[in-house]
C-alpha positions in Angstrom: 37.7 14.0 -13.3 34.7 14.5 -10.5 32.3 12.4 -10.2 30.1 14.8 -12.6 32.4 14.6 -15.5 32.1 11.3 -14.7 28.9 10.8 -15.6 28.9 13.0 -18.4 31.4 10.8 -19.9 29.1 7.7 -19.3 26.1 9.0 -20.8 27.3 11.3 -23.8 30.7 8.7 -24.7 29.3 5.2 -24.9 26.0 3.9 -26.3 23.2 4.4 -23.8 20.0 2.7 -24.3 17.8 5.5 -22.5 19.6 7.9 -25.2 19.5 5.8 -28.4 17.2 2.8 -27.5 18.3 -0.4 -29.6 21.0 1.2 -31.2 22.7 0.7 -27.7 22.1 -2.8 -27.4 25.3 -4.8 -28.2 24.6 -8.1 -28.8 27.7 -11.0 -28.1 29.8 -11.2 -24.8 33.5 -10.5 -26.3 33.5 -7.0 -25.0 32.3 -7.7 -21.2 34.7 -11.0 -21.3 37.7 -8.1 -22.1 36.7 -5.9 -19.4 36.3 -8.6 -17.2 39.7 -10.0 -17.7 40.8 -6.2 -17.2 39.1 -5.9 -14.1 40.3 -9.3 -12.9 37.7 -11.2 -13.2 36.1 -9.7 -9.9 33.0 -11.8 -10.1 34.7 -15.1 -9.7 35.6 -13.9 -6.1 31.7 -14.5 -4.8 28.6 -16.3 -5.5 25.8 -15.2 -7.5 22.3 -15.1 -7.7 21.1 -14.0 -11.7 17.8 -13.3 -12.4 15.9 -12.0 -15.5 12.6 -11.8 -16.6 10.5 -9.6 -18.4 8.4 -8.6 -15.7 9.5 -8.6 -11.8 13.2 -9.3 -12.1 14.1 -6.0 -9.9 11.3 -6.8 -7.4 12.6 -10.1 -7.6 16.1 -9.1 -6.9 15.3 -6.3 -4.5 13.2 -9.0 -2.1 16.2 -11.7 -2.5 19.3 -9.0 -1.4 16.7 -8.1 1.5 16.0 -11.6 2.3 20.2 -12.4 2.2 20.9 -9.3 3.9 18.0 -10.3 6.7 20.0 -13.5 7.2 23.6 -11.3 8.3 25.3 -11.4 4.2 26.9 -8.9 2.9 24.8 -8.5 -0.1 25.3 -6.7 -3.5 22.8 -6.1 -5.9 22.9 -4.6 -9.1 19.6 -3.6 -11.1 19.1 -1.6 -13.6 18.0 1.4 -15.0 17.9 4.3 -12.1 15.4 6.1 -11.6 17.2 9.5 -10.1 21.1 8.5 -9.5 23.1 6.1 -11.5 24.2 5.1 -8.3 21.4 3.0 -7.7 22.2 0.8 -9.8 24.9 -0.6 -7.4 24.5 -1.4 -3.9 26.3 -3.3 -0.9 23.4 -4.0 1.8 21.0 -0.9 0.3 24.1 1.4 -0.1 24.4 3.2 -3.3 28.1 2.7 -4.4 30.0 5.7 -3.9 31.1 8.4 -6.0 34.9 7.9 -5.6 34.6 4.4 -6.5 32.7 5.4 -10.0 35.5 8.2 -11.1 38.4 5.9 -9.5 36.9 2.8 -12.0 36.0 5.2 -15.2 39.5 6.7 -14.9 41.4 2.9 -15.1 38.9 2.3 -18.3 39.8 5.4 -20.0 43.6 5.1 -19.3 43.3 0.8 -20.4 40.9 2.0 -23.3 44.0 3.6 -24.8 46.5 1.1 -24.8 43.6 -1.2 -25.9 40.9 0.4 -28.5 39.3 -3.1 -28.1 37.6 -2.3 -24.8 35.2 0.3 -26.6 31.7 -1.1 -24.2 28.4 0.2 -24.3 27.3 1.9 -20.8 25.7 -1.2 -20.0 28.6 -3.6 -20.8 30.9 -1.3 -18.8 28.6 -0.3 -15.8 28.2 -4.2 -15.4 32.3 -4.5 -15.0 32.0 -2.0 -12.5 30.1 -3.5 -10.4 31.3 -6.6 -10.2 34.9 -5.1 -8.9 32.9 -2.8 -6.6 31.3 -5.8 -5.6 34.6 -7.8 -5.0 36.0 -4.6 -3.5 33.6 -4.8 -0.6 34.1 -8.3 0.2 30.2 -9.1 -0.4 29.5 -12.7 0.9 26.6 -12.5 -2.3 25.6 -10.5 -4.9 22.2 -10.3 -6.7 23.0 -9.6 -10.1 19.7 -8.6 -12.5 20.4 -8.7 -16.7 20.0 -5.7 -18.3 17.6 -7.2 -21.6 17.3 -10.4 -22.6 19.9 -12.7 -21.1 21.7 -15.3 -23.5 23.6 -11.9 -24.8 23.2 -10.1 -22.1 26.0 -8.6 -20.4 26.0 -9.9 -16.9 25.9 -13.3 -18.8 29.3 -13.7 -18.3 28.9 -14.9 -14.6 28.8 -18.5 -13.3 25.8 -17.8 -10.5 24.6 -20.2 -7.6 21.3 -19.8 -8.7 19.6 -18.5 -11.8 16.1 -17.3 -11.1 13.8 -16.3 -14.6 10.6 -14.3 -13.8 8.4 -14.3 -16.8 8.0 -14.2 -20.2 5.8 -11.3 -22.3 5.9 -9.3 -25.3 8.9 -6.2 -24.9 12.0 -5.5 -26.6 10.7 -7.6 -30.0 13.0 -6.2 -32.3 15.6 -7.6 -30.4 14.8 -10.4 -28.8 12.0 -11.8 -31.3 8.2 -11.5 -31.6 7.0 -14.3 -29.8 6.9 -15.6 -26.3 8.8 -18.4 -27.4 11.4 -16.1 -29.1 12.0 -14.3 -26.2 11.9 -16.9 -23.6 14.8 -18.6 -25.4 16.7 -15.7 -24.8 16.0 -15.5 -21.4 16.9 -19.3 -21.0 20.1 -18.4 -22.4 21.3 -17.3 -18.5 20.4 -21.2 -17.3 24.0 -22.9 -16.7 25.2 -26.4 -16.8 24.5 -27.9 -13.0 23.2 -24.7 -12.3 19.7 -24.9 -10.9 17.0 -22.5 -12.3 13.9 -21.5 -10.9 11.1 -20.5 -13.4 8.3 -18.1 -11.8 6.1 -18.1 -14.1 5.1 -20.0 -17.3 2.7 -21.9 -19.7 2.7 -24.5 -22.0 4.9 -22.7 -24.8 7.7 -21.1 -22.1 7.7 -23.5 -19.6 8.8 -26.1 -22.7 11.7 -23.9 -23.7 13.0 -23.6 -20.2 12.5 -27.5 -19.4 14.6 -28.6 -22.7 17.0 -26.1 -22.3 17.7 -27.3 -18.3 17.8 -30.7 -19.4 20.3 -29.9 -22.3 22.6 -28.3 -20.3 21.8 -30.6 -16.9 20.7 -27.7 -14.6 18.3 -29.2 -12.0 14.7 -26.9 -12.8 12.3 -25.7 -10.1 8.8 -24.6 -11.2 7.9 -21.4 -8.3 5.1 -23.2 -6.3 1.9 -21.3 -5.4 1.3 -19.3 -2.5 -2.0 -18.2 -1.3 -1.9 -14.7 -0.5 -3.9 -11.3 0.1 -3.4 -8.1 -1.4 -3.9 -5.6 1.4 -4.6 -1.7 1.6 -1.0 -1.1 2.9 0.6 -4.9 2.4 0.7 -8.2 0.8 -0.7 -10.9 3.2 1.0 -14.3 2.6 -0.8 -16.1 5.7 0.9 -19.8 5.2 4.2 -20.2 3.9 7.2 -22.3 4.5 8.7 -20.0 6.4 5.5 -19.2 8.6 3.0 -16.6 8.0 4.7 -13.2 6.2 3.5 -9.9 5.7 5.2 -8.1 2.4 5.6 -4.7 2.2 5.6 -4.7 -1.7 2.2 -4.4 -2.4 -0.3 -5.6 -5.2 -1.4 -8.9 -7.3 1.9 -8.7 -9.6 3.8 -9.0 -6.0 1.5 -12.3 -5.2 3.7 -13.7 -8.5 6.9 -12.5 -7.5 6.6 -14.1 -3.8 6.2 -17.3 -5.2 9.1 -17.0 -7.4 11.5 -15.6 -4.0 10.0 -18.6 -1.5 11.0 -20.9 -4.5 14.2 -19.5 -4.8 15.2 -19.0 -0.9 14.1 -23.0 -0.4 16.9 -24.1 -3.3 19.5 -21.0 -1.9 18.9 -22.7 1.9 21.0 -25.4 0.4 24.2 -22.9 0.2 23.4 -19.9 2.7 21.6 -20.3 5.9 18.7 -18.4 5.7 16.8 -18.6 9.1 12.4 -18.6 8.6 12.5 -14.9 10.3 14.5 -13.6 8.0 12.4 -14.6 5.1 9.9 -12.7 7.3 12.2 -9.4 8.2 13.2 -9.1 4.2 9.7 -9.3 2.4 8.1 -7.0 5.5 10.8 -4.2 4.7 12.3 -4.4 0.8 12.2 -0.9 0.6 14.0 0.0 3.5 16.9 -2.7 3.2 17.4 -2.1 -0.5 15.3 1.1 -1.3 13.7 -0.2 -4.2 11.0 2.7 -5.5 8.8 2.5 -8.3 7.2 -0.9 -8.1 3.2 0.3 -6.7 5.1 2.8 -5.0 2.6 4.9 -3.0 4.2 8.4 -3.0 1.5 11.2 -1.3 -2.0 10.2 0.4 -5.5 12.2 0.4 -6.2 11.3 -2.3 -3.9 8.0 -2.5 -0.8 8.5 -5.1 1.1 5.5 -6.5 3.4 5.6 -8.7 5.1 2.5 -11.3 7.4 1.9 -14.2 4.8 -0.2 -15.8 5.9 0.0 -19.4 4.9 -3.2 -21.5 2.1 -5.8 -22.0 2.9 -7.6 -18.7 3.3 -5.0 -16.6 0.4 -3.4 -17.9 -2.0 -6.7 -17.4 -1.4 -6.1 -13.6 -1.9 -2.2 -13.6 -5.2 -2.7 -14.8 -6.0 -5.9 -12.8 -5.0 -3.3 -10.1 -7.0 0.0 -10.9 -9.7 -2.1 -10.9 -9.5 -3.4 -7.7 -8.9 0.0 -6.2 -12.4 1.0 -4.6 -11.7 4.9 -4.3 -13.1 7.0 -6.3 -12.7 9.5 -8.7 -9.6 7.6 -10.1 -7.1 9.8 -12.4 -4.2 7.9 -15.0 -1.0 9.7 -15.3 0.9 7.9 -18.2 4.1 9.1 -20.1 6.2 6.4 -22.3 9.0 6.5 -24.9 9.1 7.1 -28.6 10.2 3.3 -29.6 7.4 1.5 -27.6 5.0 -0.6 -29.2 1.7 0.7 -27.2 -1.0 -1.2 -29.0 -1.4 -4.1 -26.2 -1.1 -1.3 -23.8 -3.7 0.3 -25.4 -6.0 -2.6 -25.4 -6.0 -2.8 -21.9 -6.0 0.4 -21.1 -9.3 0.3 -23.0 -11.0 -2.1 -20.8 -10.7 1.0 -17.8 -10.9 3.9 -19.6 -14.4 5.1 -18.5 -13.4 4.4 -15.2 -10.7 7.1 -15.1 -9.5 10.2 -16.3 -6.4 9.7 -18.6 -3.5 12.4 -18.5 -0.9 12.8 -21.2 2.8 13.3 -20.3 5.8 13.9 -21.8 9.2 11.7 -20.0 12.1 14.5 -20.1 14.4 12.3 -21.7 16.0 12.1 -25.3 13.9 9.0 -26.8 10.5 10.5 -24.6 7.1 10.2 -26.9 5.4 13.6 -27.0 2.2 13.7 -25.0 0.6 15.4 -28.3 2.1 11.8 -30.3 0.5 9.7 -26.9 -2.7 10.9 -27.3 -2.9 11.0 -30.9 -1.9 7.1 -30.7 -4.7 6.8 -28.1 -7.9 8.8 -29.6 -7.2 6.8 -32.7 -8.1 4.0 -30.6 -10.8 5.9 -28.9 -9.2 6.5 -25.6 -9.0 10.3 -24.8 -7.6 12.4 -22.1 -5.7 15.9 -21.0 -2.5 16.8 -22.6 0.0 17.9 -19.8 3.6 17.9 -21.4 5.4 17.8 -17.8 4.4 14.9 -15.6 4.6 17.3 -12.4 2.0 19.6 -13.1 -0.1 16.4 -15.0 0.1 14.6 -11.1 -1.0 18.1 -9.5 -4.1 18.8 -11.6 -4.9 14.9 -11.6 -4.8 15.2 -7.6 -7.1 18.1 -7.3 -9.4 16.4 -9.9 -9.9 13.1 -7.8 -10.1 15.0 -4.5 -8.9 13.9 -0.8 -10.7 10.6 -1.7 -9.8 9.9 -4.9 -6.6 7.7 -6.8 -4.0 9.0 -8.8 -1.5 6.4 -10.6 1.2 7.5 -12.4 2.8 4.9 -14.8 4.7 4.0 -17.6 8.4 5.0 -18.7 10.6 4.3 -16.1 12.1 8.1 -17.4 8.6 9.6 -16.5 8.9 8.2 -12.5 12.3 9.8 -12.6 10.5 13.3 -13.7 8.2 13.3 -10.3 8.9 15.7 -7.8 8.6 14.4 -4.1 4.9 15.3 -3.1 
């Protein structure tokens, strides 16, 4: 097979979750643990950093790998979904894993699949075993490893990490893992391990309980992220005192203010396994992108008028896209927005409320099997009062939303991360 068959394999073979949605999702860990043991148990031959979250976790991860690979490791990091390539879902210091090594493992999985019609994986559950024997392969001194959803069931959870880093807790994926934040954040607690310690980014009373009796069940020492003054910037993040001296990140905006507290947290437990000098702290939050090439978190992607895009796509991500457009003094300011069919939009909806007659809402249509209509989007919307322009493909949507707002307007376009992977480069 090429590396094309390969992938066509991947996508139209096993249960995909951007195809089918929950239908894909596989709860239990018997399947990973068999295609682990198949593998070798390839994860078992480095440490490892997991981290989940609703909210953050591939920012998170992203800033870690470039903070580890700042400090001279050999750093893999697996996140999930793509946006363009499948490959970037694998990396070894920002490198996409290559195409050989994807049709080399897919063909040992078919051949082993039929001796052994027990190793029948989902994408996810199979894409995870490859990349921990890429991983192993490359003789990484770390990898980052991010869960796919949830994390007790998850199928990364089969790791025993260094570290295990949880974001935040908000409303997505409640059919699976249960309506509540307290639902949910039992799930993500799942991935704390005995003697493990845990840092928790963010939290109130309800989460923050969860994650403390579960540490303390399991003995897993728990670090709370502590706060850490900083400055959102036109082109930065401004994080003027820190333990590691005053640092400038690249990733920009107030959700990245959250996420730095959670990565200083976690570097000052890691420091007692890796050495991880103060300037490299610095080098890895000035340049995530470049190190890792993480894209679509406030990622600014044309200027005149100023163009960001993000894969904002539930309540939480949504709470700091609005806290953001407002902030933004330009002016006109234009909303590109595009999600899938199986989303629950009505929190998004209610914040998108509190904007709406500060900006001119587009309709779009994410090119991919489980993509809502735009006509369906803005039906859902005017029934809550919120109207825009109906633009089925997200290109032309950004290109009459650009000339609307003018060399000094704002354009965001947000929502499914299947609607970022529709844009055209600018």
């Amino acid at each position: 097979m090429n590396y094309n068959q390969v992938i066509d394999l991947l996508y139209n073979s096993l249960p995909v979750f951007q195809n089918i949605g929950p239908g894909a999702y596989k709860p239990g860990l018997d399947t990973s643990h068999r295609l682990d043991d198949m593998a070798g148990n390839p994860h078992r031959r480095y440490p490892t950093i997991h981290i989940a979250g609703t909210n953050g976790k591939g920012s998170t991860a992203h800033t870690l790998a470039a903070i580890l690979q700042s400090a001279g490791y050999k750093t893999g990091l697996y996140t999930s979904p793509h946006i363009y390539d499948f490959r970037e879902r694998i990396r070894v210091n920002g490198e996409k894993i290559a195409e050989e090594a994807v049709v080399d493992f897919v063909e040992r999985w078919v051949k082993a699949s039929k001796e052994r019609p027990e190793l029948s994986p989902s994408f996810f559950e199979l894409t995870s075993t490859m990349a921990f024997e890429y991983f192993a392969r490359c003789n990484v001194d770390v990898a980052v490893i991010e869960t796919g959803l949830g994390g007790r069931l998850d199928s990364t959870n089969i790791i025993s990490p260094v570290l295990s880093v949880i974001t935040n807790i908000s409303l997505d994926h409640t059919s699976l893992l249960g309506d509540t934040t307290e639902e949910i954040a039992r799930e993500k607690a799942g991935i704390i391990k005995p003697g493990v310690p845990v840092v928790i980014g963010e939290w109130d009373d309800t989460t923050g309980k969860v994650f403390s009796e579960t540490a303390e069940r399991v003995g897993a020492p728990i670090h709370f992220s502590k706060h850490v003054d900083g400055t959102v910037e036109d082109d930065c993040n401004l994080y003027p005192s820190t333990p590691y001296g005053p640092v400038r990140g690249e990733l920009r905006g107030g959700c990245q203010l959250l996420n730095a507290s959670t990565v200083f947290t976690a570097v000052e437990v890691l420091r007692g396994r890796f050495d991880i000098p103060d300037s490299a702290v610095r080098e890895g939050m000035a340049d995530v992108t470049g190190l890792t090439h993480l894209f679509g978190r406030w990622s600014r992607i044309a200027d005149a008028p100023l163009t960001i895009c993000d894969t904002g796509h539930n309540q939480g991500g949504w709470e700091l896209l609005v806290k953001e457009v407002s902030r933004i003094s330009l002016s006109p300011k234009q909303l590109v927005i595009g999600f899938v069919a199986d989303k629950d939009l009505s929190h998004i909806f209610d914040l998108i409320d509190d904007i709406k007659d500060d900006v001119e809402l587009w309709f779009s249509t994410p090119s991919c099997p489980r993509g809502l209509k735009a006509s369906a989007l803005a039906e859902q919307a005017a029934s809550r009062g919120i109207h825009g322009t109906i633009v089925d493909d997200v290109n032309e949507a950004v290109r009459m939303a650009r000339t609307k707002a003018g060399e000094k307007g704002f354009v965001l376009v947000a929502g499914s991360n299947f609607l970022i992977a529709d844009l055209n480069k600018i």
